[in-house]
C-alpha positions as CSV (number, residue, x, y, z in Angstrom):
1,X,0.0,0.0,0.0
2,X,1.4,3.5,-1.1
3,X,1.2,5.8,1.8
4,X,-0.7,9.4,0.7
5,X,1.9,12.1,0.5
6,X,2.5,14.9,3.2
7,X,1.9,18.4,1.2
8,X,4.6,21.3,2.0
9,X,1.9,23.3,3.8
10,X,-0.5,22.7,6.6
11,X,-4.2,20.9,5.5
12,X,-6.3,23.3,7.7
13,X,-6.3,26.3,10.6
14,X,-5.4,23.2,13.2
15,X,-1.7,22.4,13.9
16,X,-2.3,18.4,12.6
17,X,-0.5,17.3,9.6
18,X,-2.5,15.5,6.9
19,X,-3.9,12.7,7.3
20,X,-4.4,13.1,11.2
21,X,-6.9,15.6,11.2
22,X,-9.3,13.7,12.8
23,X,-8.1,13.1,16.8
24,X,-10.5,10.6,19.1
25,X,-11.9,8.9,16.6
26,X,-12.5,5.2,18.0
27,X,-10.2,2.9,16.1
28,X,-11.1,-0.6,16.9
29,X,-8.8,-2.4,14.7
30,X,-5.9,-0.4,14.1
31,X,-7.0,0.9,10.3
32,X,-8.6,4.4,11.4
33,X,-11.7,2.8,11.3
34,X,-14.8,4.4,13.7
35,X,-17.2,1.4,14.6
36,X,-20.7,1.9,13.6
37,X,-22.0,-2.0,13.5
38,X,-25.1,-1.5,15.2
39,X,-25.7,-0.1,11.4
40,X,-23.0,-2.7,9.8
41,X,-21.5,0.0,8.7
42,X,-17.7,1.4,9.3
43,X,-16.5,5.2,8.4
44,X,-12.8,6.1,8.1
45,X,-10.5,8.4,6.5
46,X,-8.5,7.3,3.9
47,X,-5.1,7.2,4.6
48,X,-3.5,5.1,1.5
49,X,-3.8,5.3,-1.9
50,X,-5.2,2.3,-2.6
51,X,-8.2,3.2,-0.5
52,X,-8.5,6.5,-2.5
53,X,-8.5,4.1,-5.6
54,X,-11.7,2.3,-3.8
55,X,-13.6,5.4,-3.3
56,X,-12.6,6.6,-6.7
57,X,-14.3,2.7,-8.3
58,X,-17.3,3.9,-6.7
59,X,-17.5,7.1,-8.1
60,X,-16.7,5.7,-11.4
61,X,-19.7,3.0,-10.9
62,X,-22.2,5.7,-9.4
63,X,-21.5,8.5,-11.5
64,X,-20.2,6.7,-15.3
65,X,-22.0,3.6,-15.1
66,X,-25.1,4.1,-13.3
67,X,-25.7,7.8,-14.3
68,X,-23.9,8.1,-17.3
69,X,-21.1,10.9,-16.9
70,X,-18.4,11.3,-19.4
71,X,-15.1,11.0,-17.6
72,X,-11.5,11.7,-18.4
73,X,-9.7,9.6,-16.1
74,X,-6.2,8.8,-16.4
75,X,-7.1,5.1,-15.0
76,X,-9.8,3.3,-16.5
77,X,-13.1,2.2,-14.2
78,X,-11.6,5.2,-11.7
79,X,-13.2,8.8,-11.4
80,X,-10.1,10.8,-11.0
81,X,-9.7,14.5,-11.4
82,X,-6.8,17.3,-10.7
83,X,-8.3,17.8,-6.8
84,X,-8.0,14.5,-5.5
85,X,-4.9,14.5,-4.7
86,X,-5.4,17.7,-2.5
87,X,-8.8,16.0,-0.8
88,X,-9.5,14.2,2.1
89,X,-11.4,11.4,1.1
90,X,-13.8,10.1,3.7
91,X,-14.9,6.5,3.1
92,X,-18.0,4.7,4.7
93,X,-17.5,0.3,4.2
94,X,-20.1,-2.4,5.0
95,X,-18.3,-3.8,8.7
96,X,-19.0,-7.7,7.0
97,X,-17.5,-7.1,3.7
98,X,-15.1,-4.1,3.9
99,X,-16.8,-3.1,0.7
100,X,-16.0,1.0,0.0
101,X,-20.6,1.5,-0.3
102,X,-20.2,5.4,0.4
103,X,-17.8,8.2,-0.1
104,X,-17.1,12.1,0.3
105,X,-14.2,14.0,-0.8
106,X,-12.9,17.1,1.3
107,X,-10.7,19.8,0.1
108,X,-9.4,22.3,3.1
109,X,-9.1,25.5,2.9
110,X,-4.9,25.4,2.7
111,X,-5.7,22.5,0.3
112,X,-7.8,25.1,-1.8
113,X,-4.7,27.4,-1.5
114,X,-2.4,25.1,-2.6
115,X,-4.1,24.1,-5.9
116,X,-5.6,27.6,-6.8
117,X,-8.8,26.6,-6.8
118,X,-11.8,24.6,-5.7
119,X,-14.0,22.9,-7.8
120,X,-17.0,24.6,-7.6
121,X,-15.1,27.5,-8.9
122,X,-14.4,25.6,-11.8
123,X,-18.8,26.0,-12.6
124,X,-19.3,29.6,-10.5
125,X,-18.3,32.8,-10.0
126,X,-17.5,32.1,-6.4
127,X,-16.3,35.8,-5.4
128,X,-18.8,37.1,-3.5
129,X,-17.6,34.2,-0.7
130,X,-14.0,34.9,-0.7
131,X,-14.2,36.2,3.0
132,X,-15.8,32.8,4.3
133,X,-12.3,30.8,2.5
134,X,-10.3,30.8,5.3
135,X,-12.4,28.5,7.2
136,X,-14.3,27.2,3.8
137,X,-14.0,23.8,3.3
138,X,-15.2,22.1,0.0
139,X,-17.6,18.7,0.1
140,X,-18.1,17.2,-3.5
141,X,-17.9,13.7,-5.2
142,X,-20.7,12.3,-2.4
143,X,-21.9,8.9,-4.0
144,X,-23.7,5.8,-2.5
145,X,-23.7,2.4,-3.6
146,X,-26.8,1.9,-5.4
147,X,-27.8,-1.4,-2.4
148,X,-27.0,1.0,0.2
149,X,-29.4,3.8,-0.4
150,X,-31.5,3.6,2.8
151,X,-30.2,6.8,4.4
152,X,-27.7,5.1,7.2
153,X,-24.4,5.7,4.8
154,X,-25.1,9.3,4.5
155,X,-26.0,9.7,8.2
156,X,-22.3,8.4,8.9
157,X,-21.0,10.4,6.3
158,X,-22.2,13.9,7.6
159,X,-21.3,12.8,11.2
160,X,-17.5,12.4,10.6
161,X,-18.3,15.7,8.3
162,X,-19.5,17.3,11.4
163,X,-16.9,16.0,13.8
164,X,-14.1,16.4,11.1
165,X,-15.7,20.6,10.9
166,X,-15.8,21.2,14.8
167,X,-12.2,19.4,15.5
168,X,-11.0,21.6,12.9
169,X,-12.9,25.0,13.9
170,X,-14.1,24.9,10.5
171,X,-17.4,26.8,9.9
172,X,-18.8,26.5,6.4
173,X,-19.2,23.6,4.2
174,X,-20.1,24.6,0.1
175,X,-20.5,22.2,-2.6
176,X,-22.3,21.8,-5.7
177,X,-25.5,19.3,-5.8
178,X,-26.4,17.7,-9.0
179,X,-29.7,17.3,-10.5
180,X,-29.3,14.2,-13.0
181,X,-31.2,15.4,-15.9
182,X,-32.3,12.0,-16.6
183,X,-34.4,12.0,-13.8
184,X,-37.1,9.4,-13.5
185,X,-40.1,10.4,-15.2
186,X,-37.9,13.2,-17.6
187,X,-37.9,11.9,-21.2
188,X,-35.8,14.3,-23.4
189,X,-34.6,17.4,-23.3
190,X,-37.5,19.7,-22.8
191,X,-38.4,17.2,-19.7
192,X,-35.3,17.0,-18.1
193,X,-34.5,20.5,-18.1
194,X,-37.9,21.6,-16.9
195,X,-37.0,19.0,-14.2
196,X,-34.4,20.7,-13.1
197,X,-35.6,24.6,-13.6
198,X,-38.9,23.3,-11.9
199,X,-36.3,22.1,-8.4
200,X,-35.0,25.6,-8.4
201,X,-38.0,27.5,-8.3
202,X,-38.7,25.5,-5.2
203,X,-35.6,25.7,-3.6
204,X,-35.1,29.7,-4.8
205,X,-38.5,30.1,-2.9
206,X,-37.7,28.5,0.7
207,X,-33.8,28.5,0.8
208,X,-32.3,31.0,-1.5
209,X,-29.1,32.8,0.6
210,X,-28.9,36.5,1.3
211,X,-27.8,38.4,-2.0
212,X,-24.2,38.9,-0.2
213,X,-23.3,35.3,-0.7
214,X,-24.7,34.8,-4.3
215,X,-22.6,33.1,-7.1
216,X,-22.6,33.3,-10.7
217,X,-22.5,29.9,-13.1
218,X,-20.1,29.9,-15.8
219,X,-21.9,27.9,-17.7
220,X,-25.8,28.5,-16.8
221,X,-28.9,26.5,-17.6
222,X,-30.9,27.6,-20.0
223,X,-33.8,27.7,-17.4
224,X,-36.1,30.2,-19.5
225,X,-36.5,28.2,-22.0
226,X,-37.8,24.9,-19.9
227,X,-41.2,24.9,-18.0
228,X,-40.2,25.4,-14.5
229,X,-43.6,24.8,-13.2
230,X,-43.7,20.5,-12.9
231,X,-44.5,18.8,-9.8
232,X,-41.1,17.1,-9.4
233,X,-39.1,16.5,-6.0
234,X,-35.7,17.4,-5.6
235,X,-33.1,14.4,-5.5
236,X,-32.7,13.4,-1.9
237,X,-29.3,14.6,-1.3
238,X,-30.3,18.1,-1.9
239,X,-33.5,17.5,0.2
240,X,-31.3,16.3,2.9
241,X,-28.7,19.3,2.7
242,X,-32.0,21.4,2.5
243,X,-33.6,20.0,6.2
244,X,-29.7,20.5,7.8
245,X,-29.9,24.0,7.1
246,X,-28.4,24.5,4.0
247,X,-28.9,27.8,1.7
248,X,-29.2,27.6,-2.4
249,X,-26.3,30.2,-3.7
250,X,-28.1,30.4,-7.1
251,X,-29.1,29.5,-10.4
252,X,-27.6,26.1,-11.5
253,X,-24.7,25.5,-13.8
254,X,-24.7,22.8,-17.0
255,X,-22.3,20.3,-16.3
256,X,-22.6,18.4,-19.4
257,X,-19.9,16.0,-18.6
258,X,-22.2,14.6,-15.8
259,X,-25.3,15.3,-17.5
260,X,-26.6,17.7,-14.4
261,X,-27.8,20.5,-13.4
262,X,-25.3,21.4,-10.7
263,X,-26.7,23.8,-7.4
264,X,-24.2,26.0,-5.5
265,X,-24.8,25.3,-1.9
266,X,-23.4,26.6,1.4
267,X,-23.8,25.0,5.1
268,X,-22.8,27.4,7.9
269,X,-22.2,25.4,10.8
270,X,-23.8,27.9,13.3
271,X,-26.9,27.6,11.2
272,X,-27.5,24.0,11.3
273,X,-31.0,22.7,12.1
274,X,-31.0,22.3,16.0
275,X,-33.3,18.8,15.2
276,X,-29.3,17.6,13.9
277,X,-27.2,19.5,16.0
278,X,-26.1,16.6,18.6
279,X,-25.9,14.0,15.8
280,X,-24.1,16.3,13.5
281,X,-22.2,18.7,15.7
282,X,-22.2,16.8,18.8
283,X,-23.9,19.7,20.6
């Protein structure tokens, strides 16, 4: 197993080097592995490449295979791209199996530093948040094995997220959140757009961020020219980051690699929904 390198510079505000960012975790065998079996489920950070190579298969299943993204990877059957080298890559296994079923990648803000960049720069205009960066952290890539979609994966997932943020004193998560535009019940073009312009208008309504912290898509979606008015519910990752707390930052961006409709979203930690502050936050 290759161990991950150690950058030049620090990976966040804390004074831990990479790949020990994450102090008290319980570690029953050894492998940085937190127990949650009552669930069969285990949650670690990965701390060899050939663990990022797991979480990367999954990606490439979810997001290639299942979904039907166009991906330039340099290996094939992998999702690879520029950042994931500069991530923290947060893996969720079934405890039985030691299969990879769930995964998040992190980039930190002296990460984000390091490479320029994050990746939802790459689709907005991300200006208007450049005095949030230095305790910004990015959240992208979040994929679920398609047998373990039943919600306990992703509860693990944001709990390390919410541990790794407080440990950290990191106090805003953003991220962009995909609408497939092949979305069950969207046939075409003129379907699936109106799928996804119809999503915003809901979300715009309820959860739309001050103007302050608005961002701009590079590439927008067409959204006048689809009928924004169907009765269509968001995906359930955006429905979950909606009932956390989360705030829309604007219009989606075409990602036409991925085939979505990509949201700009931001999670402030001190506006978390007090129902998931203990599980979260530990509060």
């Amino acid at each position: 197993m290759k161990e991950l390198p150690t950058p030049t510079l620090p990976l966040s505000p804390s004074t831990l080097p990479r790949r020990s960012l994450h102090p008290g975790s319980p570690d029953p065998d050894g492998a940085g592995l937190a127990d949650l079996s009552a669930g069969g489920l285990l949650v670690a950070w990965a701390r060899h490449e050939d663990e990022v190579r797991a979480a990367q298969r999954l990606r490439h299943a979810v997001f290639a295979e299942e979904m039907g993204a166009r991906l330039r990877s340099p290996l094939p059957g992998h999702d690879i791209d520029i950042f994931d080298d500069f991530c923290e890559h947060l893996l969720v296994r079934d405890a039985a199996t030691r299969e990879v079923v769930g995964t998040y990648r992190v980039l930190t803000p002296a990460q984000a530093r390091r490479i320029g960049s994050t990746y939802s720069d790459t689709e907005f205009d991300m200006t208007r948040l450049r005095n949030l960066r230095e305790r910004m952290v990015e959240t992208g890539r979040a994929c679920v094995h398609l047998r373990y979609r039943q919600g306990g994966v992703v509860l693990a997932l944001w709990s390390a997220l919410g541990t790794f943020m407080r440990q950290n004193r990191l106090d805003t998560m953003v991220g962009c959140a995909s609408i497939p535009l092949q979305l069950a019940g969207a046939s075409g073009v003129a379907a699936a757009g109106g799928a996804a312009a119809s999503i915003w208008n809901q979300v715009r309504e309820r959860h739309l961020a001050p103007i302050e912290y608005h961002v701009r898509p590079r590439l927008p979606l067409p959204l006048e020219r689809f009928d924004g008015s169907l009765d269509i519910a968001p995906p359930a990752l955006i429905r979950g980051y909606l009932r956390l707390g989360a705030e829309v930052l604007g219009p989606p961006a075409w990602d036409p690699d991925f085939n979505s409709a990509d949201l700009p979203m931001m999670l402030r930690m001190d506006r978390v929904h007090p129902r998931y502050r203990r599980n979260l936050l530990g509060e």
